[in-house]
C-alpha positions as CSV (number, residue, x, y, z in Angstrom):
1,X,-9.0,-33.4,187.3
2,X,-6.4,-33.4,184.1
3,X,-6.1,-30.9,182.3
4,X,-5.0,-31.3,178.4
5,X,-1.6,-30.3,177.4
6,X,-2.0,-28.1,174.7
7,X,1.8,-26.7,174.1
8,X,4.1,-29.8,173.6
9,X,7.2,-27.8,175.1
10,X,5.5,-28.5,178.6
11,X,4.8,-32.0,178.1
12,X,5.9,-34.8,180.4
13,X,4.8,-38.2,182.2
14,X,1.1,-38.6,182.3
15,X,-0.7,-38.8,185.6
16,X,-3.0,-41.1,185.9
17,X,-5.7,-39.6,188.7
18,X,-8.9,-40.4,190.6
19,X,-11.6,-42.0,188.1
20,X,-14.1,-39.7,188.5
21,X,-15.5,-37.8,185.8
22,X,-13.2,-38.4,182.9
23,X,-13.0,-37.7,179.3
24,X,-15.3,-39.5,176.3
25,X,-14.3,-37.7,173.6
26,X,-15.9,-38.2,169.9
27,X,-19.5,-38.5,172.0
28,X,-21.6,-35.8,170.6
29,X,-23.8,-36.2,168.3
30,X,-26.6,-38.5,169.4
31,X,-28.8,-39.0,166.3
32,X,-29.5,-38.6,162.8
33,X,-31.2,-35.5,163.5
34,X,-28.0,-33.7,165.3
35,X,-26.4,-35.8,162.5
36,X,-27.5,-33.5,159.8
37,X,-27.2,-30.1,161.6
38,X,-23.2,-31.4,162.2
39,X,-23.4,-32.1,158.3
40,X,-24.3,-29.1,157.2
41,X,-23.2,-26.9,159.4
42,X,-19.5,-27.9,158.6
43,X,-20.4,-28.1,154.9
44,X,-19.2,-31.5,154.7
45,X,-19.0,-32.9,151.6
46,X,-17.9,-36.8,151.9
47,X,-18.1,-39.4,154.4
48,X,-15.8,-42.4,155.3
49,X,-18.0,-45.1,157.1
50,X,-14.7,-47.1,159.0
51,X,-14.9,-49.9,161.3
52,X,-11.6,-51.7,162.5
53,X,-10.6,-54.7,161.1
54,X,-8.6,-57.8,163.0
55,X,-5.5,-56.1,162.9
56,X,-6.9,-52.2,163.4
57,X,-7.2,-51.3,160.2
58,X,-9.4,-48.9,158.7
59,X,-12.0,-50.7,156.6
60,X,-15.2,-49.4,155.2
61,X,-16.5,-47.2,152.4
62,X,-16.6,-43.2,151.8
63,X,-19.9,-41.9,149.8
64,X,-21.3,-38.3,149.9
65,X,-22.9,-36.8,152.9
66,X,-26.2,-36.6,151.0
67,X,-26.0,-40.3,150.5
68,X,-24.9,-41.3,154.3
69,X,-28.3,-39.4,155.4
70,X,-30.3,-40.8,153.4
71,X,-29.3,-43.6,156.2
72,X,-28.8,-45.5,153.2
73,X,-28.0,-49.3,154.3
74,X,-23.7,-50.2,154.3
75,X,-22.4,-53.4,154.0
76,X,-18.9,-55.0,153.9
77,X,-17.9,-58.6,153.1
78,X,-18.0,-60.8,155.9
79,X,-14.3,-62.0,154.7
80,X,-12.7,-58.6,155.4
81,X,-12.8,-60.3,159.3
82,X,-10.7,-63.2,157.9
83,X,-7.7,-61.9,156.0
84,X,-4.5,-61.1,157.0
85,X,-2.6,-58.0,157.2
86,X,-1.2,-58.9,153.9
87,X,-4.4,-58.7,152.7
88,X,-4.4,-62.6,152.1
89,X,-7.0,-65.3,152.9
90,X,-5.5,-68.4,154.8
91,X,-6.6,-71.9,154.3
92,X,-9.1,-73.4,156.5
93,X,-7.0,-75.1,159.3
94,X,-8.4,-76.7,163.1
95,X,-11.5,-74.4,163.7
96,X,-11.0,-71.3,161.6
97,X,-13.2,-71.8,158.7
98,X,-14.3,-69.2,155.6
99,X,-18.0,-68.1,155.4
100,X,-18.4,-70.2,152.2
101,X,-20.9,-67.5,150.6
102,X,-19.0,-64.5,151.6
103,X,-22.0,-63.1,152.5
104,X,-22.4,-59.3,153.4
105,X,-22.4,-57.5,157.5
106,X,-23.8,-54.0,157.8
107,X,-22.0,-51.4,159.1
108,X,-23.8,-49.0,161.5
109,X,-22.9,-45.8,162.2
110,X,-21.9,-45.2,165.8
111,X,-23.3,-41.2,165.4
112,X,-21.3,-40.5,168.4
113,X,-17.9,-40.7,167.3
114,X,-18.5,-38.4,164.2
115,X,-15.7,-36.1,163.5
116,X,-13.9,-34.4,160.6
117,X,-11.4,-35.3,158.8
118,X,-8.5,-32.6,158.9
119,X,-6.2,-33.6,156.5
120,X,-8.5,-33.8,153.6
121,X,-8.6,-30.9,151.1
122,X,-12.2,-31.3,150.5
123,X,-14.5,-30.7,153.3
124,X,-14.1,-34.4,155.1
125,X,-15.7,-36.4,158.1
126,X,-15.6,-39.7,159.6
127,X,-17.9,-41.8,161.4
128,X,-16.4,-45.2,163.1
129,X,-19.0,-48.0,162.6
130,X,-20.4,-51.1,164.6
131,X,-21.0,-54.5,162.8
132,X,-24.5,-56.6,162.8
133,X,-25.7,-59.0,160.5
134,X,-28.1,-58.5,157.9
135,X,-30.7,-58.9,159.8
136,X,-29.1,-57.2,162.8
137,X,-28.4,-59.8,164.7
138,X,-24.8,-59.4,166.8
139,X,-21.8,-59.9,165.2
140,X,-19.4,-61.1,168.1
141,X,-16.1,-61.8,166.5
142,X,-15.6,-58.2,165.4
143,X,-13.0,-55.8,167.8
144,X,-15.6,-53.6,168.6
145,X,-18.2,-56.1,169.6
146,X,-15.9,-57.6,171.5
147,X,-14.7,-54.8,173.6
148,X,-18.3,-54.4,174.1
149,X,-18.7,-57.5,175.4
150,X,-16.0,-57.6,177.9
151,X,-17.4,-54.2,179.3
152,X,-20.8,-56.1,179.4
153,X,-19.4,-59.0,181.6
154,X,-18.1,-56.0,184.1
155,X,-21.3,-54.1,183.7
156,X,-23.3,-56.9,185.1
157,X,-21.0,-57.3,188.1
158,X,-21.8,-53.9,189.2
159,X,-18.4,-52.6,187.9
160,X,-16.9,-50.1,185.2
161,X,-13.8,-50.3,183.9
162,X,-11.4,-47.1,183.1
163,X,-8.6,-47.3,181.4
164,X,-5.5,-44.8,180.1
165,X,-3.5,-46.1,176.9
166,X,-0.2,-44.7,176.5
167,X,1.6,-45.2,172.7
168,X,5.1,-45.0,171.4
169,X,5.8,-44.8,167.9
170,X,8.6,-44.0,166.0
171,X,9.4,-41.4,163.0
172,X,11.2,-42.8,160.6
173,X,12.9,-41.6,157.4
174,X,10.6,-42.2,154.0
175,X,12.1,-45.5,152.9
176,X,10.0,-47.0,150.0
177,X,12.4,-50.1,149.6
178,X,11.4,-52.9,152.4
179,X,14.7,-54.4,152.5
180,X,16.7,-51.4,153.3
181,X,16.4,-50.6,157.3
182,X,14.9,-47.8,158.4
183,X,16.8,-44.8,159.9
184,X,15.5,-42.4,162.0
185,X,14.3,-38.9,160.0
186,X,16.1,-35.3,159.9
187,X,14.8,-32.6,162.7
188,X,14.5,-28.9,162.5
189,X,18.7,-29.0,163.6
190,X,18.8,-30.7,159.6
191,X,20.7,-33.6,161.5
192,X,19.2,-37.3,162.7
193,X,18.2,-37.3,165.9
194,X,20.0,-39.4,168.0
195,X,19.8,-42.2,170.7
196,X,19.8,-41.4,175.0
197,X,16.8,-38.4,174.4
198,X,14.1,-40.1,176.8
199,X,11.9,-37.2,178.3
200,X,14.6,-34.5,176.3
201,X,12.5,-31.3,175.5
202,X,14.8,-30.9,172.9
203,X,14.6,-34.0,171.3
204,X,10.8,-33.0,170.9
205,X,11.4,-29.9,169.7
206,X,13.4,-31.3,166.6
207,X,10.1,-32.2,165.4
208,X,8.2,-29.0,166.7
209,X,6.0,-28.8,162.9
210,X,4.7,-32.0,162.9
211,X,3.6,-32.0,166.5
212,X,1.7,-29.0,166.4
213,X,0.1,-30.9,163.2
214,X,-0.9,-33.9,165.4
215,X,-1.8,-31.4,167.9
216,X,-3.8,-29.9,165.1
217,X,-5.1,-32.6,163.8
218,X,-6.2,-33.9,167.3
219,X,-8.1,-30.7,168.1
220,X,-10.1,-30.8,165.1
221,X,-11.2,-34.2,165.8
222,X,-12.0,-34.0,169.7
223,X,-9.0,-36.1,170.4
224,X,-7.6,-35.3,173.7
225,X,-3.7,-35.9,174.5
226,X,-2.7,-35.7,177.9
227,X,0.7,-35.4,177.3
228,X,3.7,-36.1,175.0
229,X,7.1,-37.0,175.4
230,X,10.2,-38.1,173.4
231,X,11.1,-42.1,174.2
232,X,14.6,-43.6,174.4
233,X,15.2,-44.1,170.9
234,X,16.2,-41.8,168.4
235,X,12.9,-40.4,167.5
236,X,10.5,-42.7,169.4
237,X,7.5,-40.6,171.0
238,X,5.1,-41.4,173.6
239,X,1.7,-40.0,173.6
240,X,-0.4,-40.8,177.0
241,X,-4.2,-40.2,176.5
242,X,-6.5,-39.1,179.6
243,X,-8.7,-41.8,181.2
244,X,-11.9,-43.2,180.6
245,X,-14.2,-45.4,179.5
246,X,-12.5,-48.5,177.3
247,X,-14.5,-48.3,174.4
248,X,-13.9,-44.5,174.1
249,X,-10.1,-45.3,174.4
250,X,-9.9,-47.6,171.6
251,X,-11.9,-45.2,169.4
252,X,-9.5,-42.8,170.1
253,X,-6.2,-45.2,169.5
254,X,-7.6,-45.9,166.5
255,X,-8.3,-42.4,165.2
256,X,-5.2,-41.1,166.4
257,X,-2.9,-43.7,164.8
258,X,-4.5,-43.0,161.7
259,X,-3.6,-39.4,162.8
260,X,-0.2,-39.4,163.2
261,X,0.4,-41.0,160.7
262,X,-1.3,-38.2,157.7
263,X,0.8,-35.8,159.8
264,X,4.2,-37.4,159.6
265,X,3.2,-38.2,155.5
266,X,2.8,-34.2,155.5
267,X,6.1,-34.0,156.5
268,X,7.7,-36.7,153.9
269,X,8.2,-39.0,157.1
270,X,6.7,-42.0,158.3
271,X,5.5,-42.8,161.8
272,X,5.0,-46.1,162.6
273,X,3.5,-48.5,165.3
274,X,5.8,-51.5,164.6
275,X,6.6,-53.0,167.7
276,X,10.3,-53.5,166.9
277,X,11.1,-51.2,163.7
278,X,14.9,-50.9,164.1
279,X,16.9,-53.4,165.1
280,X,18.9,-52.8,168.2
281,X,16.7,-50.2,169.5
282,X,14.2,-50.5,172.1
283,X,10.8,-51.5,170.9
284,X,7.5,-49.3,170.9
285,X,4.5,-50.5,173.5
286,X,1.2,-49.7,174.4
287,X,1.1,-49.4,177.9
288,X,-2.8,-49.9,179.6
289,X,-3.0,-48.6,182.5
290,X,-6.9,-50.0,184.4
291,X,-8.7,-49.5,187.6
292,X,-12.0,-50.6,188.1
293,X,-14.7,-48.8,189.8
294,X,-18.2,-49.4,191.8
295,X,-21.1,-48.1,188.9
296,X,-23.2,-47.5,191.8
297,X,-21.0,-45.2,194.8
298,X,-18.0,-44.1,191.7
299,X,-15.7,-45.4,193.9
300,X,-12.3,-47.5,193.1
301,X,-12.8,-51.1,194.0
302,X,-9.0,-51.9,194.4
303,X,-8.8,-49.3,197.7
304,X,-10.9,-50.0,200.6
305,X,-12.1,-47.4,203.0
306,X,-9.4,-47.1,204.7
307,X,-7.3,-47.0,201.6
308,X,-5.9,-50.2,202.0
309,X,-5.7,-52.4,198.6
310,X,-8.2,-54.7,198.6
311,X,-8.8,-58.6,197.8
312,X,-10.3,-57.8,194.4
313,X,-7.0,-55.6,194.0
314,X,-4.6,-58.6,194.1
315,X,-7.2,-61.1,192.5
316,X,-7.3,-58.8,189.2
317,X,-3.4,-58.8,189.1
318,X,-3.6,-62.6,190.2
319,X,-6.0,-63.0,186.8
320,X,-3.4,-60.7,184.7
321,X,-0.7,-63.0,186.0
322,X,-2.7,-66.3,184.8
323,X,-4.4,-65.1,181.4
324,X,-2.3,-62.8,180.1
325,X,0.4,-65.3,178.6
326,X,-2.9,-67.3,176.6
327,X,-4.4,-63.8,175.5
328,X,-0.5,-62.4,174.4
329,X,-1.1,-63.4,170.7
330,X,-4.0,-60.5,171.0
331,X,-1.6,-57.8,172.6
332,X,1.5,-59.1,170.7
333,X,0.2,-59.9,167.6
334,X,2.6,-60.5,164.4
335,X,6.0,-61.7,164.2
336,X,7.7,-58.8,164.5
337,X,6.5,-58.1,168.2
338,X,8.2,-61.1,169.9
339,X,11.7,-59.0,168.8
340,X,10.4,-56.5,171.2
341,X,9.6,-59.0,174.4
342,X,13.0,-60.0,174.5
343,X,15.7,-59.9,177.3
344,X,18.0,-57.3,177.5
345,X,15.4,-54.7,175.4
346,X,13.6,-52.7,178.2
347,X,10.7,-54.9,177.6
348,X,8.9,-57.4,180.1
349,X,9.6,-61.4,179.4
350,X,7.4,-62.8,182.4
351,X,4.6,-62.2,184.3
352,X,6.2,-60.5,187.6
353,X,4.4,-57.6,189.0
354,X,5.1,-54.9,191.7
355,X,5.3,-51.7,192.9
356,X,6.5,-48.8,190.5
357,X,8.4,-51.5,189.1
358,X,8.8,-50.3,185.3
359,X,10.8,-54.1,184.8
360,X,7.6,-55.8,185.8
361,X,5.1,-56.6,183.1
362,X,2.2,-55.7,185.5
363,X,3.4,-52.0,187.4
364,X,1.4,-50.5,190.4
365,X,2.1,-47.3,190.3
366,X,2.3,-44.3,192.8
367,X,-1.0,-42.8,193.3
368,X,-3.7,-42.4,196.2
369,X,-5.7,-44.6,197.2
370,X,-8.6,-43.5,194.8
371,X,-6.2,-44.1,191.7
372,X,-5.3,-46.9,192.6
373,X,-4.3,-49.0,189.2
374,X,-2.9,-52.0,187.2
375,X,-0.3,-51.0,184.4
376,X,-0.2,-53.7,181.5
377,X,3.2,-53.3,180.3
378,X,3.1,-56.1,177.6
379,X,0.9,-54.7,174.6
380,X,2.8,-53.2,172.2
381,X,2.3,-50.3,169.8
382,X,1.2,-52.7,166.9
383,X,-1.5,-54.1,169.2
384,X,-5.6,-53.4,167.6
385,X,-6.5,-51.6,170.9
386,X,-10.0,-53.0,170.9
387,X,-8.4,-56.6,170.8
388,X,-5.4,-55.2,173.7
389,X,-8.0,-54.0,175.7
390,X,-10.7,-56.7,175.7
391,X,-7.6,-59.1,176.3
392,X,-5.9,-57.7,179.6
393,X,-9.3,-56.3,181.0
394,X,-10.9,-60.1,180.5
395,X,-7.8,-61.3,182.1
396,X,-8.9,-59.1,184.9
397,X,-12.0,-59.9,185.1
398,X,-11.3,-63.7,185.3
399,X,-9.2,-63.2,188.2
400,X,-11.7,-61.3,190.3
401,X,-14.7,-63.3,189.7
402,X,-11.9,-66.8,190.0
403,X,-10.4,-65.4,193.3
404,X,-7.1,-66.0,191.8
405,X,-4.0,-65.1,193.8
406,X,-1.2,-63.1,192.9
407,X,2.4,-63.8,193.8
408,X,4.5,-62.0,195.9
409,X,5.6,-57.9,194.1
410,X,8.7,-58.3,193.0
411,X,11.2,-55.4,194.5
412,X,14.0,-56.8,192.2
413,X,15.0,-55.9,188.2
414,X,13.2,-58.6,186.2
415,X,14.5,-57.6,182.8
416,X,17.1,-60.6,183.0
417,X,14.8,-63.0,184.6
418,X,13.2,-66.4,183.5
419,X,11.3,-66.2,180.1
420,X,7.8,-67.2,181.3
421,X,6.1,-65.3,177.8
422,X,5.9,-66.9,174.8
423,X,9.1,-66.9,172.6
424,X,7.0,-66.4,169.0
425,X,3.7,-66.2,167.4
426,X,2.9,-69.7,167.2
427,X,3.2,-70.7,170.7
428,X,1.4,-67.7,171.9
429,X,-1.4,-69.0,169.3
430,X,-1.4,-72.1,170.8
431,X,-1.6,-71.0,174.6
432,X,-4.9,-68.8,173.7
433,X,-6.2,-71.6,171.4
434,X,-6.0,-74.2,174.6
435,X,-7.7,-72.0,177.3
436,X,-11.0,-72.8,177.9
437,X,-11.8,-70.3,180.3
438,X,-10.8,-67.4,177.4
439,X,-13.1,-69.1,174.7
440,X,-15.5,-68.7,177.4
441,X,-15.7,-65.2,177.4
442,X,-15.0,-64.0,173.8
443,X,-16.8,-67.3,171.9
444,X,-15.6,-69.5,170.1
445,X,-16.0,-68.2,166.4
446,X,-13.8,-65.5,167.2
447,X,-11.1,-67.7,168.8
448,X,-11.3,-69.9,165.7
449,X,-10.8,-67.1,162.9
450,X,-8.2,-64.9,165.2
451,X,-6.0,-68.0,165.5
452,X,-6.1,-68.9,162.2
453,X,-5.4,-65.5,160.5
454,X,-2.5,-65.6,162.8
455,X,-1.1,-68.8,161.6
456,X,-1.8,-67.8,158.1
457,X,0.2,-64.3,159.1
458,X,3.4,-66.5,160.0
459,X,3.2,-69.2,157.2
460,X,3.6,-65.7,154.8
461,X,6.2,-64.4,157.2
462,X,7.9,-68.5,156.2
463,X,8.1,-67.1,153.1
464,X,10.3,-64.6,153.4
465,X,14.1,-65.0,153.2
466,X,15.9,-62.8,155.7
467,X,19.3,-60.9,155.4
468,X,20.2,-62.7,158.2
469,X,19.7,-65.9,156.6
470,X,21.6,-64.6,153.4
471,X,24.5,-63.5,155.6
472,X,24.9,-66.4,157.7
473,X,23.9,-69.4,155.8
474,X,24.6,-68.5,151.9
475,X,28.2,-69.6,152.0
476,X,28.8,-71.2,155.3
477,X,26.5,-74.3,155.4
């Protein structure tokens, strides 16, 4: 079993062991009942209802805690699903079409992931919400419900997936002017940190405050971090959570992104999960690592009893190999992450896989034979971890139930090899709008309105002149 790290000067590489028992964290409460005691008992005074939007963003409402239970009935628009992360609305283009009345979804309180809020002055909690109709009918375009229903596809196989995220981010100085760069913040020494500090103890120390507010913060919420370690660039963390079940996971991505960010705000810095915030330093991903097991005997299904890897083993890297490439718009999602999956930046740019092979997008590695797991290296940091993880675990699952075959493990460095990804947004928008086989599994009204906030995300990102272009082109063309 893991154990959590509690004192970040011991912290190091998370190991990723046997998928037995594992954490859930957030699942406590069970109804409105144990609801109120939890209420009451904390003194809470206010409630923010959240659910995740496209792009992982908190959206909901806050009201007081005498008014959330009441049960009183929630509802958000339905086009809070359709806007981008500018906040903006995109014409109606191909498939993706507006819900001409705007008409309302419910939000419903998933009781199980209440928790407080730690940074508010005034006694504070949260409660992470599921979307239905207003009639409660499913709603399956939302993240959520689409996690859900990945985990539902493997749940009628016989199978349960468990997965173990791992996140980089970086701090970065308070910079309130967009078109200045960002530069990496002071530590405790008063100086920048600087580059080369990958799994330095002192380069974590720098920041020794704020982590034991995200360590804090974490606590106070039920959030359980494995361990944490300083990345190669200049202020670039890693925190690895413990495994579990997916849904759980994404809950706690999303909670603890919000997290870390109120802590470094407390600390007049900013943490952030852009994939590529500084340019010409290494990018920030979200590795998933996955193994799937047998519901029935708990028991890994890619090791056989002899400990050998098994068919379904290569099949569910064969799938990863085949799908991931349509569903990278989902784990790679705005402009900015195609900067990161770029040759020569420590980042995968095809699909080669193999063993403890960190140049490969799909790693296997070291373990026994009863952790036996798949690495995704692609996702990166900016990634809504409901979407990352509903993308590389239906990719999976295509490949087991399609027998697909994986290629040979590569034993080589496959940073400088072919580019087999796609280069930018709209290609990758364009591979997962063509596959069949993926509109198959997640429907097609969410394939329609994903693609076309995307396209609507890159005809804003047209509109922006760059200081490259400025540099370049003002006086030479």
């Amino acid at each position: 079993m893991m154990t959590s790290t509690k004192n970040h000067r011991h912290a190091g590489r998370a190991i990723h062991k046997s998928p037995g028992p594992h954490v859930e964290a957030l699942r406590g409460v069970a109804n409105w009942k144990e609801a109120k005691d939890w209420l009451s008992w904390r003194s809470i005074e206010d409630i923010e209802a959240i659910t995740p939007d496209l792009a992982g963003v908190p959206r909901g409402k806050m009201m007081p805690s005498s008014k959330f239970t009441t049960e009183t009935s929630l509802a958000l628009p339905n086009a809070v699903f359709r806007q981008t992360i500018s906040g903006e609305y995109p014409e109606e283009t191909g498939e993706f079409r507006h819900d001409p009345l705007d008409s309302d979804l419910k939000l419903v309180p998933d009781l199980s992931t209440l928790s407080v809020v730690p940074w508010e002055t005034d006694p504070t909690a949260q409660v992470i919400c599921d979307i239905v109709g207003v009639s409660g009918q499913p709603v399956t375009f939302t993240p959520r419900n689409l996690l859900r229903h990945v985990m539902s596809l493997y749940d009628a196989k016989g199978w349960k997936a468990v997965v173990a995220p791992e996140i980089e981010f970086y701090l970065v100085a308070a910079n309130t002017d967009p078109d200045y760069p960002l530069k990496p913040p002071k530590g405790r020494s008063g100086r920048p940190i600087s580059g080369g500090q990958a799994y330095s103890i002192a380069g974590v120390n720098e920041f020794d405050e704020l982590i034991d507010d995200i360590y804090h913060y974490s606590e106070k919420q039920g959030l359980e971090i494995d361990t944490l370690i300083h990345e190669e660039g200049p202020s670039q963390l890693e925190i690895n959570l413990r495994h579990g079940d997916p849904l759980a996971l994404a809950d706690q991505v999303f909670l603890f992104k919000r997290t870390i960010r109120e802590a470094a705000l407390g600390h007049n810095m900013y943490a952030t999960f852009m994939a590529k915030p500084i340019q010409g330093l290494p990018g920030s991903a979200m590795h998933i690592h996955q193994s799937i097991v047998d519901k029935k005997s708990g028991k890994n299904i890619f090791s056989d009893s002899k400990g050998e890897p098994t068919p379904a083993f290569f099949h569910f890297i064969g799938g990863m190999q085949r799908y991931v490439p349509s569903t990278l718009v989902m784990l790679a999602p705005y402009v900015n992450s195609y900067r990161r999956l770029t040759p020569g930046m420590s980042a995968p740019v095809n699909t080669a896989w193999g063993y403890d092979n960190r140049t490969t997008a799909f790693r296997v590695p070291p373990s026994t034979p009863a952790a036996r797991r798949v690495e995704n290296r692609l996702p990166s940091s900016d990634a809504n971890p409901y979407l990352a993880l509903a993308a590389s675990l239906a990719a999976g699952y295509l490949g087991m139930t399609k027998q697909l075959a994986a290629s040979e493990p590569s034993a080589t460095t496959n940073y400088q090899s072919g580019v087999d990804l796609p280069r930018g947004l709209l290609e990758a928008v364009s591979l997962f709008e063509d596959e069949t086989d993926l509109g198959e599994i997640f429907g097609a009204e969410f394939m329609a309105i994903y693609a076309g906030v995307k396209r609507g995300e890159f005809e804003t990102f047209m509109q922006v002149i760059s200081p490259w272009e400025r540099e370049f082109l003002l006086t030479n063309v």
